[in-house]
C-alpha positions as a printed NumPy array, in Angstrom:
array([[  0.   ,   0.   ,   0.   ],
       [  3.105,   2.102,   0.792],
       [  4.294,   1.524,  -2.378],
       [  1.274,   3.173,  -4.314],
       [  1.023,   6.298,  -2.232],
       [  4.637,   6.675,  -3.149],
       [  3.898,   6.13 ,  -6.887],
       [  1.09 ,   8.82 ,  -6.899],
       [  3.332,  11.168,  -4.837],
       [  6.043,  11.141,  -7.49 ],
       [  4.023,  10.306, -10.865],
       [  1.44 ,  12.468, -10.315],
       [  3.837,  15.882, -10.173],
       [  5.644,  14.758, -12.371],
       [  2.995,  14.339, -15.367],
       [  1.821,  17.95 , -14.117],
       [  5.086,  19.106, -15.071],
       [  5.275,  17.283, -18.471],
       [  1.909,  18.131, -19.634],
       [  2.649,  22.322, -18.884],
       [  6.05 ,  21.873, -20.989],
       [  4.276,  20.105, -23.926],
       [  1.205,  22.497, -23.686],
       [  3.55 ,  25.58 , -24.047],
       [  5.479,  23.995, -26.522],
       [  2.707,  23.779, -28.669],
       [  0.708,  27.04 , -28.293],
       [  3.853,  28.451, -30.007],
       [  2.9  ,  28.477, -33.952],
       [  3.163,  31.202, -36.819],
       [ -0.156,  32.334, -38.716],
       [ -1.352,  32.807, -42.078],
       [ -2.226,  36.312, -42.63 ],
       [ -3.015,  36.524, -46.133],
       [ -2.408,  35.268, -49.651],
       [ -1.785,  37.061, -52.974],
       [ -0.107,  36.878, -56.289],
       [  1.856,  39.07 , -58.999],
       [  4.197,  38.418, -62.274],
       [  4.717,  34.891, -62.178],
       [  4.705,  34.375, -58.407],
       [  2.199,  33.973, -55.474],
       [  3.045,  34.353, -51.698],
       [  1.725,  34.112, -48.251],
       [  2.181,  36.177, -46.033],
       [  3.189,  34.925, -42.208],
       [  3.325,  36.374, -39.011],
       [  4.627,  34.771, -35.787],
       [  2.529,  34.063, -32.613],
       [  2.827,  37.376, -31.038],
       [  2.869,  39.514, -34.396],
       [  6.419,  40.81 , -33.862],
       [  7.599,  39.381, -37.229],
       [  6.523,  38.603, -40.683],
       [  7.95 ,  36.588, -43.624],
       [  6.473,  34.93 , -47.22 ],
       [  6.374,  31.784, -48.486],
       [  6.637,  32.21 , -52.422],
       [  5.856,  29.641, -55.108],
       [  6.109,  30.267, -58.658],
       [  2.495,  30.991, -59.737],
       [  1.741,  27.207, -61.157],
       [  3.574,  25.504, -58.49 ],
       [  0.656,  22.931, -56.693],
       [ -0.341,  24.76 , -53.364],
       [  0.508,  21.321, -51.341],
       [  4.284,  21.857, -52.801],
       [  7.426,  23.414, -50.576],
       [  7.924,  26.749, -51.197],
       [ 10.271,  28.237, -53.847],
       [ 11.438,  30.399, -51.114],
       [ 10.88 ,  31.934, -47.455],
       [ 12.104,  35.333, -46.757],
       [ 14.163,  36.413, -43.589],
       [ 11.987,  38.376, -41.467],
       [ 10.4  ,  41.638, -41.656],
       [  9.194,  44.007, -39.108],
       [  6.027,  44.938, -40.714],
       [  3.605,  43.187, -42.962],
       [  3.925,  46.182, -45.416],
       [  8.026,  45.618, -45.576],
       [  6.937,  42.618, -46.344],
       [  4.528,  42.883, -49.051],
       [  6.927,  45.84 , -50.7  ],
       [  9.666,  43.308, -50.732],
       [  7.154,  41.002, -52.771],
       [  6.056,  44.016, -55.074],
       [  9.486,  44.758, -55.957],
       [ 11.487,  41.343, -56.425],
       [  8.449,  39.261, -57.929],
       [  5.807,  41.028, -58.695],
       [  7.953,  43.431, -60.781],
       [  5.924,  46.22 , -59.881],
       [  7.708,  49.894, -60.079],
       [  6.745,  51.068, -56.794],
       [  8.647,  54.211, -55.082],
       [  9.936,  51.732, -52.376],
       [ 11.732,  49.573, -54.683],
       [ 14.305,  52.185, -55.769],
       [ 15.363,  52.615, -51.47 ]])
């Protein structure tokens, strides 16, 4: 009977313990903002769980959505860095920004 008690003294905690770590662990995860396209490339846009960074995944424009993407970005501090940085190296567009 000892024995038990014992058991549930020590298991017990310790799952408590394990299951916080795991939880927190997993609560951590980036976010799809939005999606878009331009010249022969499409991107989504990302943001991290507290919306301190962004980055894009880019495909070429007929790549199949399930496939890896072409490319991901460092990060960005805004979602408008971001979507400039698109405009300007694959959309092609001739925005003000992309001469800075």
């Amino acid at each position: 009977m000892k024995l038990i008690q014992i058991l549930k003294l020590a298991v017990i905690p310790v799952l408590t313990v394990l299951s916080f770590v795991s939880t927190s662990n997993t609560a951590l995860a980036d976010y799809l903002n939005s999606q878009g396209s331009g010249g022969n490339y499409r991107y989504e846009l990302w943001s991290t769980d507290d919306n301190s960074n962004y980055y894009l995944k880019i495909w070429l424009y007929e790549a199949s959505p399930t496939s890896s993407p072409y490319r991901t970005t460092p990060e960005f501090d805004s979602t408008r860095e971001a979507l400039i940085y698109f405009d300007c190296n694959y959309a092609e567009k001739n925005l003000s920004e992309c001469s800075q």
